[in-house]
N, C-alpha and C positions, 0 to 999 in steps of 0.2 A: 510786131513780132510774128515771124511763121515759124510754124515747125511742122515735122511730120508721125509725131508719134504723142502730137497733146498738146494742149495749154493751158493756163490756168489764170484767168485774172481776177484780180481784187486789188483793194486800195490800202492793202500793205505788202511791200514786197517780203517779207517773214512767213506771211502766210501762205502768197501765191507758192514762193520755197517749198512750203510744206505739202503744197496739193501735188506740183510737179514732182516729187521725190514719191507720193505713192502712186500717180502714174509710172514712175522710173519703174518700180519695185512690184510691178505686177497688177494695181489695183487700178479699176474702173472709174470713169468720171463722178459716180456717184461715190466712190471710195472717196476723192481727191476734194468733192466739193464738201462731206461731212468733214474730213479733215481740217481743210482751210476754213470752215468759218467755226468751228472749235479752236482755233488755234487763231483766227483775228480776233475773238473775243477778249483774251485773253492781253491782246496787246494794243485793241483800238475801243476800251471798254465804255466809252462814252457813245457807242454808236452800237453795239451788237451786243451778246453775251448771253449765257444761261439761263439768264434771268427773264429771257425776251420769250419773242416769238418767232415765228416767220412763213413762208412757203414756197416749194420747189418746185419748178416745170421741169420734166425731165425725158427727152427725145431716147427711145431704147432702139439703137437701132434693129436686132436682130428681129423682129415684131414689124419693125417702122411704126411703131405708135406713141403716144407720149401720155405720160400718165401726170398727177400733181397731186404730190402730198401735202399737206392743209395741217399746220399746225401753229395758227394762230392763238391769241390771247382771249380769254375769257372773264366773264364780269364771277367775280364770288357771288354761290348761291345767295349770301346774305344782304348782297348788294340791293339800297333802295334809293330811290331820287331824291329823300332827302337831305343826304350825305353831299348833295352839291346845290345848294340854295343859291339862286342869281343875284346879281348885284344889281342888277338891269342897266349895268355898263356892257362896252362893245368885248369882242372877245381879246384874248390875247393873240400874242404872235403863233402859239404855239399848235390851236386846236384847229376844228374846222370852219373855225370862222364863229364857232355859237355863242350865246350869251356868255357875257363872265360869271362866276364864279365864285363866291365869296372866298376869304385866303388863297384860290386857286388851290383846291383841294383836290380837283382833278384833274392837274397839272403836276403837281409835288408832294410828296409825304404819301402816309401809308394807306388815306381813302384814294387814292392814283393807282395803287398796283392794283394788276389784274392776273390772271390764274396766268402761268407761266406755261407755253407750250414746247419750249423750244429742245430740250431732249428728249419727250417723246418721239417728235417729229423724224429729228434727222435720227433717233435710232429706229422706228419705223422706216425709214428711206433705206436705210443699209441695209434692217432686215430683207425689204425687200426686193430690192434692186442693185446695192451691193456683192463686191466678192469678198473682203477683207472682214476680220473679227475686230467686235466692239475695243478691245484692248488695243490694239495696234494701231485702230485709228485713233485715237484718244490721246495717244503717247507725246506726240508732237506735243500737243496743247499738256499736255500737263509738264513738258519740260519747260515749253515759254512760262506756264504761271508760276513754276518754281525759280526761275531763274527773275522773274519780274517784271514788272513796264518799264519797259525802256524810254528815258526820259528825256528827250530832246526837245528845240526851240517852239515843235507845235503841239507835244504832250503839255508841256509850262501853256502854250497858248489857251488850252482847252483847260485844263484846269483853272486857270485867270478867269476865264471869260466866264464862269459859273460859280466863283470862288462863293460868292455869297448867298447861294443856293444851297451848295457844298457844305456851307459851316453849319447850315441850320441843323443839319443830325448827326449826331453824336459818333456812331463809327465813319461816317464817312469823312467827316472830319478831322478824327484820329487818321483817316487813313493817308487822305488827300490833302491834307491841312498841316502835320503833325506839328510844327511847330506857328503854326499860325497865318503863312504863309505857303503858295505853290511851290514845289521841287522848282530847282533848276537846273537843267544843263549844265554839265563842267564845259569849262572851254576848251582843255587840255587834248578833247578827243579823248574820250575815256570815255565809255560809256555808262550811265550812272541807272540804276534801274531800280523800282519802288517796290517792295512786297506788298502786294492788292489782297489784306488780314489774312481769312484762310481760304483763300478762295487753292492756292497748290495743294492742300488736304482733300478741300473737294473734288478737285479734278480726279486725286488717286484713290477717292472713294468710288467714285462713278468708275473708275476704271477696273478696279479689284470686285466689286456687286455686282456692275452692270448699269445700264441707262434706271431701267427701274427704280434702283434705291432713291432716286429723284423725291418720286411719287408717293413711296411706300417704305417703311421702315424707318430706320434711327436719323438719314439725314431728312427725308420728308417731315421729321419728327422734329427735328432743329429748326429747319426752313419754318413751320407751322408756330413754331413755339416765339422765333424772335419776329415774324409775321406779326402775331395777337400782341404782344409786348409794344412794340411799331407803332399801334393801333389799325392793321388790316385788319378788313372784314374775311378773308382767307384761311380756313381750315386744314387740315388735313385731310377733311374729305371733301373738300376742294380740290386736294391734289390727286387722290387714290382715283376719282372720278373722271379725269379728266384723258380725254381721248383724240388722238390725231390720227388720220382717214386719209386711203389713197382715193382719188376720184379723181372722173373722166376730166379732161379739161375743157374749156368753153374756147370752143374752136371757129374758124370763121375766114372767110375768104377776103381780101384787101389785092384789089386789082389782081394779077396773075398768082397772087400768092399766097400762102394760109398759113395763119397765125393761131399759136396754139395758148393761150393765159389760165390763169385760176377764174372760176367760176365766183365761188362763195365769197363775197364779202372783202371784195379785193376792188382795186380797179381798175381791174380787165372788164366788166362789161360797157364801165367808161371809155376802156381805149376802142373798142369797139363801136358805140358809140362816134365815137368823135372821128372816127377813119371811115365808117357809112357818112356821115356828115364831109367829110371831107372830101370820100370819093362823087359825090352827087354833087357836090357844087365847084369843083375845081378839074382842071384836069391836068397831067403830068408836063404835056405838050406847053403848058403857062411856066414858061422854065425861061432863065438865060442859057444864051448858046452853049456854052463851056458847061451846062450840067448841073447850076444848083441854082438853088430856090430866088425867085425875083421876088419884088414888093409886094405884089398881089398877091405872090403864095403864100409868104408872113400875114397877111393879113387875113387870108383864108385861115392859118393854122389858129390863130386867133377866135375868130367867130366858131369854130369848131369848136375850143376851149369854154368858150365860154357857155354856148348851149350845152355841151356835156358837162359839166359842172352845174350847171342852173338844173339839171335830170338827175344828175346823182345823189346832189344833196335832199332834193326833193322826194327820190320815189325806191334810192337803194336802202336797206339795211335789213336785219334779221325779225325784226317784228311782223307783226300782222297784218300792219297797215302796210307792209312794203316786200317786195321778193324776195326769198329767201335766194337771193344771190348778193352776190354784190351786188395837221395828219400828220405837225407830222412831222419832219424835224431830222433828228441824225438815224441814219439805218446804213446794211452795210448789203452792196452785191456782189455776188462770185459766179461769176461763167466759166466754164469747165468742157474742154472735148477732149476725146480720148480717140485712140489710135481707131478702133474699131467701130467708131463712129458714132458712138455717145455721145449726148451732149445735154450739159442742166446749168438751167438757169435758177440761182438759191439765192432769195431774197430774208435777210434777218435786222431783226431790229428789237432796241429796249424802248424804241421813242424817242423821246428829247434826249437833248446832251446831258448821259449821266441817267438818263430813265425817268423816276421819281425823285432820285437823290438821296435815297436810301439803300445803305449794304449792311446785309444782315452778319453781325458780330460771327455767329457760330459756324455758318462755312462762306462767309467772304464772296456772296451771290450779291450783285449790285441789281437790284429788282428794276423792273418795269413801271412804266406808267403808263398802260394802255388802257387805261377806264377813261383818258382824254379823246378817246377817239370816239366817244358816247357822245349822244345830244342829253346835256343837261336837262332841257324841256321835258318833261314825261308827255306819252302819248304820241311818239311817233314810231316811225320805222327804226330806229337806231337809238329811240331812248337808252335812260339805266336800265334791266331788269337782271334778276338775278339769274346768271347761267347764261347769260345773251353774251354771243359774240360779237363786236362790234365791227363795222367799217373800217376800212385799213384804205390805206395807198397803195401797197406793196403790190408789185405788177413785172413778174418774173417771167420774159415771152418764151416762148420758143416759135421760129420763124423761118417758113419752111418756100423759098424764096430763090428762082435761077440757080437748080439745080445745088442747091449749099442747103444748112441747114444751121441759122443762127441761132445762139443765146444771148439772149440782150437784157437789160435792165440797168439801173441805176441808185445811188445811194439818195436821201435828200428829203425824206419826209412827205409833205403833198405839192412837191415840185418833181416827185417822180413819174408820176401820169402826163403832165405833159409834156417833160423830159423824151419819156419812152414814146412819147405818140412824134414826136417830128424824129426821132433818130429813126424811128419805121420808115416813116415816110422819105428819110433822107436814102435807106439803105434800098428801098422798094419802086420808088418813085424819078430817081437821081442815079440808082446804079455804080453809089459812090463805093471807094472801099473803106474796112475799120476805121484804118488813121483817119480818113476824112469824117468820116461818120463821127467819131468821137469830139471831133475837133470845131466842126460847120456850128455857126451862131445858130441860135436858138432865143426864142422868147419864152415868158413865163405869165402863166395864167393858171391861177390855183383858186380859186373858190371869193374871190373878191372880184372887185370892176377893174381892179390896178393893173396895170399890164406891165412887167417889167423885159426893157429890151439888152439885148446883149448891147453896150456899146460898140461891136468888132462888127453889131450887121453894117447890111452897107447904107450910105447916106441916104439914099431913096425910099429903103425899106424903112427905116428911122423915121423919113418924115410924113411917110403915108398915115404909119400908126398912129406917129402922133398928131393927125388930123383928124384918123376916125376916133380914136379914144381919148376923153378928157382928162383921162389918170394914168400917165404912163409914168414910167421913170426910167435912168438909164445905168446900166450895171456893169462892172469889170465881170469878165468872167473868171473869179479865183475862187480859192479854197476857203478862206475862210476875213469875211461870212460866203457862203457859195447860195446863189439866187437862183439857179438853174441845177441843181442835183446833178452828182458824180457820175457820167457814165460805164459802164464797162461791155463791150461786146466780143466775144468769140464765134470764130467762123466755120464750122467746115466744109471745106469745098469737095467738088463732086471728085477732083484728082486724088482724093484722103489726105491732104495738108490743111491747117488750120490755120488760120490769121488772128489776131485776137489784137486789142485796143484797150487804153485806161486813159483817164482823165488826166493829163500830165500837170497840170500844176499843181496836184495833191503831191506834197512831199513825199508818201509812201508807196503811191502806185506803181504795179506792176505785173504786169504780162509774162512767167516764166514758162519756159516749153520744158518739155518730157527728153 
């Protein structure tokens, strides 16, 4: 998709809708990107929503600087390591790989949630880098919640696929379950859509108070109250407490070009990382004629993966033992440019499909489970502690690249890091455009020895890897299950037209222009 006064991608065309119409209507890429991920929350609720967290990189052009608002998940101050006793089995699918967990209590149910960042943040981002008022951008999304989840063949899929997660709590059950089983699709072409309890109340409460009442007051006061009921560790002054911050981003030179990520607790100093490693041992010139990546460079991307992950696990997280810089599962991205040459890249997520698997009765918030992004272990850099934020994935660039200036990242839990680090290298290295970029195979290497390959590389690349690695396996590249995380990239070029790309085999993807 081009255009020349915007675009907006994300992984439901409903919402990309909603960013492009407030670009239409006067408002800024930051206008268009709070918009659109209030308003996919509300209809892709198994992968983002209120209840999460996230972070923005956000290129200003009038400055040419880029700033990044940080408003990730936090552990409750009451939080302690007891609350997650090891089984001294291997970990689940879902975490970073750590020990298990007894019941998996920090994976699902109410010791999983963790302090919710996510309207702090993006109403911190509009205060400050926005032009539009809290109400108007809100409007969207409180019309989707009122009107409901729209329920077709891959809302039924997602709810199946969790059903038994689903049934353990009691409103989400009522909500997702009602009669025992998942909604279905009418066949008739009718659109059939679910009321998600009260979560349309809340929307029109945040939108009549303001972002605040989140935090503070009568719905902080609901939120707090069916929390403790739940059995969270999560107060109320858990939530009054809790604060999201603009900061510089951790910025960094990758061949001719400079990549701008979040710094804290993301990973960006991973991808970083892995693109030094990559630049030292490979060089671009190791290419086939026609432009993209040959066997060797697969295999480069690889070794890169692996030693950055063998350093991240090891030496990032918020503790003392480790930098106060800087998995993972369903999350949602939106690249955003605007006519004047803005551009944000906004990364949001609950965690896993469905979050914890808990929505609180009295405003219909389907909460987070980001205390899974904790090392159960006490005593490292990323343990439990109370008020620590934990290690994320989330890795929202902005990339500043021949004379363009891209927003890139991708949906998928901790297959976003090395998602984001070959589509760099695809776009910096290769010279490809969007549609290639989103499209070009890709390998997967996330915090294990597994290497999983696209089945679409080509036969050579295929057989190299699986000579150097003894644990490969080989993967469609679709939606669901998805092994390589959803990308989404928006371009703006130096002419002021914009290019922008989405993962097509996502049934909802989409690129809409201003």
């Amino acid at each position: 998709m081009t255009g020349n006064a915007g675009l907006v991608a994300s992984q439901h065309h409903l919402a990309s809708d909603v960013g492009a119409e407030v670009l239409r209507s006067g408002g800024n890429a930051v206008d268009a990107a709070v918009a659109t991920g209030l308003a996919i929350g509300t209809i892709e609720p198994w992968m983002s929503g209120i209840g999460g967290g996230g972070y923005m990189t956000v290129y200003l052009a009038a400055g040419d600087r880029v700033r990044v608002v940080e408003f990730g998940m936090r552990a409750p101050f009451a939080a302690v390591p007891e609350d997650y006793p090891l089984t001294g089995g291997e970990s689940g699918a879902d975490t970073f790989n750590w020990p298990a967990v007894v019941d998996n209590t920090n994976v699902e149910g109410p010791l999983s949630i963790a302090v919710p960042g996510y309207i702090k943040g993006i109403s911190l981002a509009l205060d400050s880098f926005g032009s539009m008022d809290w109400a108007d951008i809100i409007e969207p999304a409180c019309q989707l919640a009122e009107w409901g989840l729209p329920i077709d063949w891959y809302t039924t899929q997602k709810i199946t696929g969790l059903a038994r997660a689903l049934n353990k709590f009691d409103e989400t059950r009522r909500i997702y379950l009602s009669d025992g089983l998942p909604p279905v699709a009418n066949i008739d072409g009718i659109i059939r859509t679910l009321q998600l309890g009260r979560l349309a109340q809340t929307f029109r409460q945040l939108q009549h108070e303001g972002a605040e009442a989140y935090y503070t007051g009568s719905l902080a006061d609901s939120i707090a109250a069916d929390l403790k009921a739940a059995g969270s560790r999560i107060t109320t002054a858990d939530l009054a407490d809790y604060s999201a911050s603009v900061a510089e981003p951790l910025s960094f030179g990758y061949r001719a070009s400079t990549v701008h990520v979040p710094g804290n607790l993301t990973a960006g100093p991973s991808l970083e990382f892995a693109l030094d490693t990559l630049a030292s041992a490979w060089s671009p010139e190791n290419r086939e004629p026609y432009g993209e990546p040959n066997a060797s460079a697969y295999a480069a991307y690889a070794e890169a993966l692996f030693a950055s992950y063998a350093h991240r696990l090891e030496h990032l997280g918020d503790g003392p033992e480790g930098p106060d810089v800087a998995t993972p599962t369903n999350t949602t991205h939106i690249c955003v440019a605007d006519a004047a040459g803005n551009v944000v890249s906004l990364t949001q997520t609950i965690m896993s499909g469905f979050g914890s698997r808990i929505m609180l009765p009295g405003s219909g918030i389907l909460m987070n489970n980001g205390m899974m992004w904790f090392d159960p272990r006490p005593g490292g850099p990323n343990s439990v502690a109370g008020g620590r934020r934990p290690l994320s994935n989330m890795c929202p660039v902005i990339a500043q690249t021949d004379g363009t200036t891209v927003a890139l990242g991708a949906c998928g839990g901790r297959h976003i890091f090395p998602a984001v680090f070959q589509l760099l290298s695809f776009l910096i290295d290769y010279h490809m455009d969007v549609d290639a970029v989103v499209h070009q195979s890709r390998l997967d290497v996330s915090g294990t020895d597994q290497v999983t390959l696209m089945e679409q590389l080509p036969p050579d690349a295929l057989a190299l890897l699986e000579s150097i690695h003894a644990n490969t396996r080989r993967r469609p590249n679709g939606v669901a299950p998805n092994f390589f995380a959803l990308p989404q990239v928006v371009r703006r070029n130096a002419d002021g037209s914009a290019t922008g790309g989405a993962f097509i085999p996502s049934p909802h993807a989409k690129v809409s222009t201003a």
